[in-house]
Backbone as a chain_set.jsonl record, in Angstrom:
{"seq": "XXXXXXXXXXXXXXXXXXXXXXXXXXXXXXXXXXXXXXXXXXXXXXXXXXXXXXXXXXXXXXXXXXXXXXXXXXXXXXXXXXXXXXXXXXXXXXXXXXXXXXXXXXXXXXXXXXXXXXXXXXXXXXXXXXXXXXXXXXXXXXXXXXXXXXXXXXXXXXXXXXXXXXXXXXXXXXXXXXXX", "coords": {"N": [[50.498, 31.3, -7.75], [48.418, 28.293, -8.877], [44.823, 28.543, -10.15], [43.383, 26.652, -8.843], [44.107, 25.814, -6.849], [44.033, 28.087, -4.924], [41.114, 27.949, -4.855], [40.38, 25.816, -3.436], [41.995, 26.206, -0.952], [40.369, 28.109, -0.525], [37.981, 26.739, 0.073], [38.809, 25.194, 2.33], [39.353, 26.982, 4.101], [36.451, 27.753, 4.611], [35.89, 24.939, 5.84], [37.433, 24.438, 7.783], [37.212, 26.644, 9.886], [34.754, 26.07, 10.174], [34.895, 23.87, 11.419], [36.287, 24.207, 13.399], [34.515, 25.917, 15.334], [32.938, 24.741, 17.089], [34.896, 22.416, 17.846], [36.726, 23.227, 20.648], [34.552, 23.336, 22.282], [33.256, 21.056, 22.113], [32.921, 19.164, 24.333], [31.13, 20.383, 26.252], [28.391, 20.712, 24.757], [28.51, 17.937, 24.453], [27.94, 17.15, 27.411], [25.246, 18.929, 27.193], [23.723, 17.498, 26.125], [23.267, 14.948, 28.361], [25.247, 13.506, 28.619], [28.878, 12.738, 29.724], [32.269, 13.66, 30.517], [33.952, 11.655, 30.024], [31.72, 10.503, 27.794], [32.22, 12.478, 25.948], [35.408, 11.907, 25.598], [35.141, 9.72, 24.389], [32.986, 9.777, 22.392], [34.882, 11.537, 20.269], [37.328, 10.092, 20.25], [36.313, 7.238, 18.956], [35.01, 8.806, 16.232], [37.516, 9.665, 15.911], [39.179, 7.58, 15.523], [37.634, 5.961, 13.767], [37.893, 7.46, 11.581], [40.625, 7.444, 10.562], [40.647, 4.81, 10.227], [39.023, 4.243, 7.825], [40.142, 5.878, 5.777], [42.303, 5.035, 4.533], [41.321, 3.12, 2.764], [39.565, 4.76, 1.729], [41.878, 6.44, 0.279], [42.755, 4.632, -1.476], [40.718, 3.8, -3.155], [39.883, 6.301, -4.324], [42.031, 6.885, -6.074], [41.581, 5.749, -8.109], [39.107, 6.827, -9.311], [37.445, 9.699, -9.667], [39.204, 12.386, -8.09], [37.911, 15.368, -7.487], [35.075, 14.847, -7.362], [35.005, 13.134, -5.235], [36.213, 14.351, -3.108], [33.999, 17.049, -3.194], [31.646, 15.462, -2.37], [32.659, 14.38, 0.028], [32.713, 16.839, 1.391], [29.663, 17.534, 1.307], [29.028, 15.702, 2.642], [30.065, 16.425, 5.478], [28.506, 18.989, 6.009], [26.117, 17.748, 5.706], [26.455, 16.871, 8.266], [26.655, 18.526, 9.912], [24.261, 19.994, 9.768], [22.605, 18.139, 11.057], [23.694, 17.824, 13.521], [22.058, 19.809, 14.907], [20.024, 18.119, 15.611], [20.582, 16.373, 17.55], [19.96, 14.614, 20.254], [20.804, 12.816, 21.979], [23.014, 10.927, 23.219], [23.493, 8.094, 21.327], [22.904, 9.439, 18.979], [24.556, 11.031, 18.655], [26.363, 10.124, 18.301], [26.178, 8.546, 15.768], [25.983, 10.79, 14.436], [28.817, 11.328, 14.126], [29.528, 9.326, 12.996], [29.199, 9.725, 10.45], [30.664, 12.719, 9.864], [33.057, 11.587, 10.431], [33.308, 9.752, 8.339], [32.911, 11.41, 6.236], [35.457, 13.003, 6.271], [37.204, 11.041, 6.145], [36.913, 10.396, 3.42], [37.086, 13.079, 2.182], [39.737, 14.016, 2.51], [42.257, 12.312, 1.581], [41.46, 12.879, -1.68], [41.347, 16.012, -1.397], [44.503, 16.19, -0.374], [46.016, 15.272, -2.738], [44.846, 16.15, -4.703], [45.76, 19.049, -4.054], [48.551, 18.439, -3.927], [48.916, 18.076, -6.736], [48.827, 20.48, -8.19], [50.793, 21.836, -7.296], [53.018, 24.533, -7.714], [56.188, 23.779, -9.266], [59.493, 23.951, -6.946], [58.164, 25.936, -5.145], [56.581, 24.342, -3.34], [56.999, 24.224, -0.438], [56.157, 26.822, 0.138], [53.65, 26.949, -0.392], [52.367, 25.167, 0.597], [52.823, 25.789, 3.386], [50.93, 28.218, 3.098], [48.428, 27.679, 2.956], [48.633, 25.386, 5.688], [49.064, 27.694, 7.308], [46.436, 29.35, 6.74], [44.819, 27.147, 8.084], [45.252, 26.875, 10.256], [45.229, 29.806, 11.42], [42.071, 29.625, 10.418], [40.791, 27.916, 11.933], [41.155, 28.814, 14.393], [40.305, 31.684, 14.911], [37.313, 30.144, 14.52], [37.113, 28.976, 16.57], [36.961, 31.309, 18.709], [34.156, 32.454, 17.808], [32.855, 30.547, 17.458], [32.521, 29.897, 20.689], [31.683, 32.78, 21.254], [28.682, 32.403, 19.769], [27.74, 30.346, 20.892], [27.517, 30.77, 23.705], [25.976, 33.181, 23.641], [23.764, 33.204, 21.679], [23.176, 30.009, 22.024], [23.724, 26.503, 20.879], [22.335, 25.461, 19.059], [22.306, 27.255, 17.326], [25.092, 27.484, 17.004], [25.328, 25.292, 15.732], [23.893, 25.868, 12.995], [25.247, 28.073, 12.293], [27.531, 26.125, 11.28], [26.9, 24.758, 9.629], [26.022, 26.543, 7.656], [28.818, 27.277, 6.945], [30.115, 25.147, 6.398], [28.776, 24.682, 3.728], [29.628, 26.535, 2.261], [32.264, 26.061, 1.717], [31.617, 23.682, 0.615], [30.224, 24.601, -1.877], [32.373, 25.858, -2.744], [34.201, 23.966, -3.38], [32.657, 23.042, -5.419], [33.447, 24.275, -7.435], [36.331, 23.142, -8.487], [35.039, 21.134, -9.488], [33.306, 21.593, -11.829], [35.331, 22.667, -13.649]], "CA": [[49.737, 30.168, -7.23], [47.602, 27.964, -9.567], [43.995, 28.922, -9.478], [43.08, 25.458, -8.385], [45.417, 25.966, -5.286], [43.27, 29.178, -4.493], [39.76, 27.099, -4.807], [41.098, 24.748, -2.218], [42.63, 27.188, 0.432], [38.935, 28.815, 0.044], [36.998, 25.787, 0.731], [39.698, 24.153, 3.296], [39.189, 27.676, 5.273], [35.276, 27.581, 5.377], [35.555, 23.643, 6.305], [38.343, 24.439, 9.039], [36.228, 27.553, 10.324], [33.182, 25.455, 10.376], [34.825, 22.411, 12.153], [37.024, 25.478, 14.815], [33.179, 26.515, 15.873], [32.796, 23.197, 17.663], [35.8, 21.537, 18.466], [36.949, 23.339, 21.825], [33.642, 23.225, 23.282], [32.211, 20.133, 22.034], [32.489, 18.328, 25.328], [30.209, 21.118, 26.94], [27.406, 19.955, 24.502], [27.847, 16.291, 25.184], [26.807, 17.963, 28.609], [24.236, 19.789, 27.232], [22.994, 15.828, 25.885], [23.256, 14.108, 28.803], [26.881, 12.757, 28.615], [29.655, 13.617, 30.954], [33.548, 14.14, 30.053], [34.225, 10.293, 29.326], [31.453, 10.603, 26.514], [33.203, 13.274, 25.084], [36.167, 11.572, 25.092], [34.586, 8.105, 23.463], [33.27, 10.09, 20.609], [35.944, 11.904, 20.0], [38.114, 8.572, 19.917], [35.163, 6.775, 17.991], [35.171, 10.126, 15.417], [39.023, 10.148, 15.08], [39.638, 5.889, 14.872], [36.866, 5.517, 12.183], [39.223, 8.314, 10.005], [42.095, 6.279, 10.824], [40.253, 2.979, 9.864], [38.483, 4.121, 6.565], [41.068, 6.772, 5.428], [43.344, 4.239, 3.857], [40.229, 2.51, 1.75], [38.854, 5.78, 0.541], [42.423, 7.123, -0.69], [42.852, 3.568, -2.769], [39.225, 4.117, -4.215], [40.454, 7.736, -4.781], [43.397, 6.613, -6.893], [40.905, 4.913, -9.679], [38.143, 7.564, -9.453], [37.635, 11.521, -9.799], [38.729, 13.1, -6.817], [37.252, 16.137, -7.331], [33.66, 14.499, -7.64], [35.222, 12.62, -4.013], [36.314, 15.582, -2.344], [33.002, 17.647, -3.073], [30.833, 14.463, -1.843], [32.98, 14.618, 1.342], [31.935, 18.268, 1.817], [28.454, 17.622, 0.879], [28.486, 15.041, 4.057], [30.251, 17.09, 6.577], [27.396, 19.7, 5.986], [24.977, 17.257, 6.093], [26.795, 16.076, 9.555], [26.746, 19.878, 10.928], [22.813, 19.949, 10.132], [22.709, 16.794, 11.881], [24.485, 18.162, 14.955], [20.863, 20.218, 15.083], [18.646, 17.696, 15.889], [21.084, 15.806, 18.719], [19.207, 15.271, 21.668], [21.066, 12.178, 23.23], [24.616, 9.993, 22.99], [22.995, 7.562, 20.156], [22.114, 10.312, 17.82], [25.852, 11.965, 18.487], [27.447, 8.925, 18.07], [25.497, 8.37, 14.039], [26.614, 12.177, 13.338], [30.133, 11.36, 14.711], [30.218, 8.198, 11.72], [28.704, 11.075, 9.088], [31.124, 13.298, 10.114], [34.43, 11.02, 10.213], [33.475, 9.01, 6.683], [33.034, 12.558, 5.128], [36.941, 13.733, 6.574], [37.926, 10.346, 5.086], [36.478, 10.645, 1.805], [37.519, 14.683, 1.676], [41.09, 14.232, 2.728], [43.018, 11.908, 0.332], [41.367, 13.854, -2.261], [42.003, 17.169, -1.292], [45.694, 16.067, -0.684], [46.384, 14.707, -3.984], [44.677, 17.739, -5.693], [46.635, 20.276, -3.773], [49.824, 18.421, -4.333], [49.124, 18.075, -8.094], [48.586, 21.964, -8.378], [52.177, 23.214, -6.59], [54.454, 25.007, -8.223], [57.178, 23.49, -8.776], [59.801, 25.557, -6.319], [57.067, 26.656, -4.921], [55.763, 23.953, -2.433], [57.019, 24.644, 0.828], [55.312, 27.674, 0.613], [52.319, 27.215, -1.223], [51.979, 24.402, 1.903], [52.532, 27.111, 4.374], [49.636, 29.212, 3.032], [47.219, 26.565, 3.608], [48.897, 25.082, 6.754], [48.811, 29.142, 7.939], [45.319, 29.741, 6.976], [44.153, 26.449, 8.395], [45.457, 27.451, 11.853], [44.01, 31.113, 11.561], [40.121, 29.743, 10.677], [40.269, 27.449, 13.247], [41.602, 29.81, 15.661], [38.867, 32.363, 14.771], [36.532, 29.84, 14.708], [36.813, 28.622, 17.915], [36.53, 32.062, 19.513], [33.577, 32.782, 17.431], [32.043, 29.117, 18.057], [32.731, 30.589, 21.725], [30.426, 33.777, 21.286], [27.968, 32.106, 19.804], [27.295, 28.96, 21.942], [27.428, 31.614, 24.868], [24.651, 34.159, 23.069], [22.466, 31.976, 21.105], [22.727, 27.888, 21.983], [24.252, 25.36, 20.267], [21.872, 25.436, 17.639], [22.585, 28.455, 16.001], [26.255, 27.447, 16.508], [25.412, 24.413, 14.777], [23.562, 26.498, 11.736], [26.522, 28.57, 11.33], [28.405, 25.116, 11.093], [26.644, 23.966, 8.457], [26.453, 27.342, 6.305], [29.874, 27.228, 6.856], [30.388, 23.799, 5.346], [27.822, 24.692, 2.53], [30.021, 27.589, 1.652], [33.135, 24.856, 1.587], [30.62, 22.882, -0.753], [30.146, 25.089, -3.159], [33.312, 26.388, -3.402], [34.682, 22.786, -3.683], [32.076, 22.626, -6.44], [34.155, 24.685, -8.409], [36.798, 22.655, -9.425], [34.291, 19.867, -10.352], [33.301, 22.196, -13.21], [36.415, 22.173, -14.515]], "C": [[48.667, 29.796, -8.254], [45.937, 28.307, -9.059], [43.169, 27.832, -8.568], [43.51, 25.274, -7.042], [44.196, 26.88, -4.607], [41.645, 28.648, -4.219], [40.149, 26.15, -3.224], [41.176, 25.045, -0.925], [41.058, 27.521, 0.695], [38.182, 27.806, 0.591], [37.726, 25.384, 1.724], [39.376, 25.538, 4.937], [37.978, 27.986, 5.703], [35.12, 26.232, 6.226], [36.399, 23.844, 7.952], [37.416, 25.334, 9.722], [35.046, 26.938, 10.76], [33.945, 24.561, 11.737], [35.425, 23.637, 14.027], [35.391, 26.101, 15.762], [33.08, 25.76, 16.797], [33.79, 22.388, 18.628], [36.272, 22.155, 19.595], [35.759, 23.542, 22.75], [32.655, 22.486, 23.091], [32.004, 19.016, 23.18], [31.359, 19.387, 26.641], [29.223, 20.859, 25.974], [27.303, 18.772, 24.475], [27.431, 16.482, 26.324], [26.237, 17.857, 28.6], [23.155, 18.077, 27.081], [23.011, 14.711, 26.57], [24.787, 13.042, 28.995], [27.752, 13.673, 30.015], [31.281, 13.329, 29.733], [33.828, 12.609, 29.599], [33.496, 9.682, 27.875], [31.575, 11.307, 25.525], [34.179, 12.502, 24.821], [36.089, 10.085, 23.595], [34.212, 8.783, 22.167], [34.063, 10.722, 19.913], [36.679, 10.903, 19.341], [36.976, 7.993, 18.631], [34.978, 7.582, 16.706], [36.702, 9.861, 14.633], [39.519, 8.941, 14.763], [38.958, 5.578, 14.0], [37.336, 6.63, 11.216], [39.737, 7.036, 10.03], [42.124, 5.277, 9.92], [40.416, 3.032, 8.531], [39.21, 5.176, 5.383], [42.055, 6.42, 4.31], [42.65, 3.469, 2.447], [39.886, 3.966, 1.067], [40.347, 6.602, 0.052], [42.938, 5.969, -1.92], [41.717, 3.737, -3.692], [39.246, 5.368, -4.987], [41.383, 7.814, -6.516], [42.723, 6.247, -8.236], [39.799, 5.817, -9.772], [38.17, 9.16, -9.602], [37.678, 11.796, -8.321], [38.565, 14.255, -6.553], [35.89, 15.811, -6.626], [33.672, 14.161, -5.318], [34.551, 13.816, -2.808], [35.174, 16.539, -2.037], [32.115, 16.438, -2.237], [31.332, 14.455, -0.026], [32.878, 15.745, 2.008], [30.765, 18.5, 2.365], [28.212, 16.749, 2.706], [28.825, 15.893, 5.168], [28.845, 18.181, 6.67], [26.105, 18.829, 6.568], [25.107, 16.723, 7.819], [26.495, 17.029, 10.058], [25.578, 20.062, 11.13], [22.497, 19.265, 11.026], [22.727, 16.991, 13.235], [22.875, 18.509, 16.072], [20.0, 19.591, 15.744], [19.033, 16.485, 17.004], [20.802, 15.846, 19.762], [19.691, 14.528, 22.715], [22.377, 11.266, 22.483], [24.106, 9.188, 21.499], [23.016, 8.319, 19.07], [23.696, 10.697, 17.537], [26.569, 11.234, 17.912], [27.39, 8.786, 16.005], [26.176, 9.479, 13.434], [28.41, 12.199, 13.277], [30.813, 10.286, 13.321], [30.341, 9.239, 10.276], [29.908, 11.473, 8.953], [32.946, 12.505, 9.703], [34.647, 10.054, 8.839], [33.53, 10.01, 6.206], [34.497, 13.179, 5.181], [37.641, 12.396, 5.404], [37.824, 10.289, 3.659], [37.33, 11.951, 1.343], [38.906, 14.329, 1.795], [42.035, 13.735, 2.106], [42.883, 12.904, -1.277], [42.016, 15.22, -2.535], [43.591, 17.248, -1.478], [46.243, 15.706, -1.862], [46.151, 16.149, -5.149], [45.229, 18.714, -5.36], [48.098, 19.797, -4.395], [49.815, 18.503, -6.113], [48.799, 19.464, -8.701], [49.875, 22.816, -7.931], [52.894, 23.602, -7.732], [55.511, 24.643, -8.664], [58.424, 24.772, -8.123], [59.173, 26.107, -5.501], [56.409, 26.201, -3.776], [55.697, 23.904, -1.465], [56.396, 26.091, 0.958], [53.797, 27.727, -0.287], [51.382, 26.183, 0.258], [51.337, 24.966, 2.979], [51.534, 27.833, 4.348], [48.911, 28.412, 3.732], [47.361, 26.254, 5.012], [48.403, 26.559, 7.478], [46.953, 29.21, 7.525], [43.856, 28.651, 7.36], [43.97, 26.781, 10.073], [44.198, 28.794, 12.054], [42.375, 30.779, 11.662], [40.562, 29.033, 11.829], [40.753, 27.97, 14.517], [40.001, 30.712, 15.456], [37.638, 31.55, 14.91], [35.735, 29.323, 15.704], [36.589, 29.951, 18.837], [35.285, 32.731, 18.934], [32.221, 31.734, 17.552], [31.292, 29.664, 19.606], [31.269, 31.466, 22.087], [29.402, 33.313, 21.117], [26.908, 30.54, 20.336], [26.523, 29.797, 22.775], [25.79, 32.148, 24.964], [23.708, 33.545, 23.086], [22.086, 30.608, 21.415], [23.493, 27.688, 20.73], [23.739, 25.11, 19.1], [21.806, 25.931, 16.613], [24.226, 28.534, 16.098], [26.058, 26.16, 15.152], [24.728, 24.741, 13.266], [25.052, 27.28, 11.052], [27.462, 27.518, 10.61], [28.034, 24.96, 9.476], [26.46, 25.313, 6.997], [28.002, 27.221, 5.738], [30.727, 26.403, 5.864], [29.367, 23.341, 3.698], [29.013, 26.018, 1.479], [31.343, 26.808, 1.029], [32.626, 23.991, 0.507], [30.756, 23.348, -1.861], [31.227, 25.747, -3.428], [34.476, 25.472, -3.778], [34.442, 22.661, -5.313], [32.764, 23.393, -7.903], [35.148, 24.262, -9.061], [36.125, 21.278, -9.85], [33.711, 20.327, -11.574], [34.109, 22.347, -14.065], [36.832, 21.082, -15.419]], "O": [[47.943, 30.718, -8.629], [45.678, 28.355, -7.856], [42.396, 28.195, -7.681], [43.043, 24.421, -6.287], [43.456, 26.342, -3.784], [41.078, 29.11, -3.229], [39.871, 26.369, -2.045], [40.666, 24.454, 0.027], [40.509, 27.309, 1.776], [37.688, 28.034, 1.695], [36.842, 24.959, 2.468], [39.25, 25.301, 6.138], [37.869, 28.435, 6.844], [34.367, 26.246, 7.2], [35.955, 23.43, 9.023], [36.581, 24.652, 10.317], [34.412, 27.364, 11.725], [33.523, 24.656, 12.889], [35.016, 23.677, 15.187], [35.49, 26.691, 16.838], [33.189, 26.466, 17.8], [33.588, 21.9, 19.74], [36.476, 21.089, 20.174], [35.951, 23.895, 23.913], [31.51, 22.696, 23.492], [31.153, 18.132, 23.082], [30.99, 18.944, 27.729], [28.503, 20.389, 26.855], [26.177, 18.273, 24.466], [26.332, 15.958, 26.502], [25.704, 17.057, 29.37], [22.194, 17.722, 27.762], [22.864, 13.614, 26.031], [24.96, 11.957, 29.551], [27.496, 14.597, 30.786], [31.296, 12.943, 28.564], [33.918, 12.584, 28.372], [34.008, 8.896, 27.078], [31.198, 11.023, 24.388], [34.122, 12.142, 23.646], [36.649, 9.762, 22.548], [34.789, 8.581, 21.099], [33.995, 10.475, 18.709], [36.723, 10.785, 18.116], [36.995, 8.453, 17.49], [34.703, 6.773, 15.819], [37.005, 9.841, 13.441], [40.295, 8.909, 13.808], [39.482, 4.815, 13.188], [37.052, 6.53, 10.022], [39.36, 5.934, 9.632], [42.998, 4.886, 9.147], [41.278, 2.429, 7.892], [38.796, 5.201, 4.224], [42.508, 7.167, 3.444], [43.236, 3.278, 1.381], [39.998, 4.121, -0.149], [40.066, 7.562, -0.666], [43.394, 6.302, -3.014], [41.861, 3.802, -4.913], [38.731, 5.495, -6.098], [41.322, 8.489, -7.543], [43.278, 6.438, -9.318], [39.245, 5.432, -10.802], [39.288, 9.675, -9.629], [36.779, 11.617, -7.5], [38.951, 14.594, -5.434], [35.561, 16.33, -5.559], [32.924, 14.607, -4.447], [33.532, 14.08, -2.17], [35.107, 16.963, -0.883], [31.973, 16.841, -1.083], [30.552, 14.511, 0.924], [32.945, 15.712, 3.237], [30.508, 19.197, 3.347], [27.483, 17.118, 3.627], [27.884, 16.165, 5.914], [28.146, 17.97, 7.662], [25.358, 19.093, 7.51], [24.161, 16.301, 8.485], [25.819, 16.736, 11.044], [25.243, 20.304, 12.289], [22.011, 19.841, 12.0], [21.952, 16.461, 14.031], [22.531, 18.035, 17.154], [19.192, 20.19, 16.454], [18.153, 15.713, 17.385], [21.126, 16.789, 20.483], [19.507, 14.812, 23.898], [22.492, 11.078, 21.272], [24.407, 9.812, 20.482], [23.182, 7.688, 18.026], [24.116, 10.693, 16.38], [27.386, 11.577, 17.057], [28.329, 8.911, 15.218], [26.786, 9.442, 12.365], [29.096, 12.919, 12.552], [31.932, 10.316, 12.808], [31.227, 9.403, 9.437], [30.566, 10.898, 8.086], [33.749, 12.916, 8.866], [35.727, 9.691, 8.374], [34.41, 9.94, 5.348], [34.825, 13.861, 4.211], [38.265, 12.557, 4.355], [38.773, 10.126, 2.893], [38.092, 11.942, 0.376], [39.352, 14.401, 0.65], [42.937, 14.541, 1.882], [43.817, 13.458, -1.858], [42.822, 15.554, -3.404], [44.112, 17.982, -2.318], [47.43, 16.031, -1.82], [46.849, 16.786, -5.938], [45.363, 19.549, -6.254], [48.737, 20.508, -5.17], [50.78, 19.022, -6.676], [48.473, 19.436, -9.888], [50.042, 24.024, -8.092], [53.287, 22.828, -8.605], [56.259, 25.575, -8.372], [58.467, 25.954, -8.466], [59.785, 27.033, -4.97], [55.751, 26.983, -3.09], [54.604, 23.592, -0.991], [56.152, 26.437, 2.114], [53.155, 28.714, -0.648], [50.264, 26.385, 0.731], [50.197, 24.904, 3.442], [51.066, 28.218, 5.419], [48.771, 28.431, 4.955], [46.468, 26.669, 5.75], [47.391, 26.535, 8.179], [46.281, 29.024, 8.539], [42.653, 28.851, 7.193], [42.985, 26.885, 10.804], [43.05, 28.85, 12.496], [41.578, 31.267, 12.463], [40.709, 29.734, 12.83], [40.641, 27.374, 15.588], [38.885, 30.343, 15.822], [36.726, 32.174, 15.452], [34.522, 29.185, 15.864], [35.958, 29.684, 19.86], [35.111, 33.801, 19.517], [31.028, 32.009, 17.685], [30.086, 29.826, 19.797], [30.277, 31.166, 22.751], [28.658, 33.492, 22.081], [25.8, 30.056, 20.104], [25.292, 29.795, 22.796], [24.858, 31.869, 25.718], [22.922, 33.271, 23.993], [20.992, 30.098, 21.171], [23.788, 28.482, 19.838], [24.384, 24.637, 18.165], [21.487, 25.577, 15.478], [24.795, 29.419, 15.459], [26.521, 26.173, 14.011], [24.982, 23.946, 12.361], [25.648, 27.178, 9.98], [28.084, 27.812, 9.589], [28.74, 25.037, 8.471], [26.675, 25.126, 5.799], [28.359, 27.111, 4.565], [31.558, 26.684, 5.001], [29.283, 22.347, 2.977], [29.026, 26.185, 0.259], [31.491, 26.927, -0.187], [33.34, 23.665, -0.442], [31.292, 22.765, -2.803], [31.166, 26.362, -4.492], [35.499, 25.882, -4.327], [35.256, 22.385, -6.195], [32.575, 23.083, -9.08], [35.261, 24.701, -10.205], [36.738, 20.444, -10.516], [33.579, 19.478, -12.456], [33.811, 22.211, -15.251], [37.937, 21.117, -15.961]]}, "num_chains": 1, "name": "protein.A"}
């Protein structure tokens, strides 16, 4: 496996890990903010249709630019979205971290895809896929029963710190093939 492949998997499994903390019990903190199960679902929707939208623009902008430089910048925001999460006290605020959050997936994700595929093997890419696909599942499996514990324990706010080390650790290990 190229080492560029291996950079990738590492950051893709702090970013998955980070996002697995969150995602099966983020409609129990729209709760916690005053929302009920229909404003879960709206940002959710609102979250996953502004990918959708801007997904297609940032992998054409991709195509003429470094997407390393991309890919790290789309890191750099999710982090800054997980801090963010921190200081959410009502629907408005969730909604702003929810745009953060879904421009930084679109930015990261053409990227990332383009740089993994231009790193396989040839021979090689149905399972070099598989790793990743496999150790995307695993964090966000672990992360959600670890999200879990610490919602439970601590609050939401020290899930949302781990989030964002999480996605700092994803950062800087992004930042490694921008040195290259």
């Amino acid at each position: 496996m190229h080492k560029a492949l291996k950079i990738l998997i590492i950051s893709s499994i702090f970013y998955n890990f980070s996002f697995g903390l969150l995602a099966p019990i983020f409609a129990i903190f729209v709760q916690e903010i005053g929302g009920g199960i229909l404003e879960a679902s709206r940002a959710w929707f609102f979250y996953t249709i502004l990918v959708g939208i801007t997904i297609v623009t940032f992998g054409q902008i991709e195509d003429k630019i470094s997407k390393r430089k991309m890919m790290l910048l789309g890191r750099i925001m999710y982090t800054l979205g997980a801090v963010g999460y921190m200081f959410v006290t009502n629907m408005e605020q969730l909604f702003f971290i929810q745009i953060i959050l879904a421009i930084s997936l679109a930015v990261t994700d053409p990227a990332f895809t383009s740089l993994f595929s231009r790193h396989l093997i040839k021979g090689k890419e149905s399972t070099e896929w598989a790793i990743w696909e496999g150790a995307v599942y695993i964090f966000l499996a672990i992360g959600a029963m670890v999200g879990g514990v610490i919602a439970e324990t601590f609050g939401f706010r020290m899930l949302f710190l781990v989030m964002a080390l999480s996605g700092a650790f994803s950062t800087i290990t992004a930042s490694l093939l921008v040195k290259k």
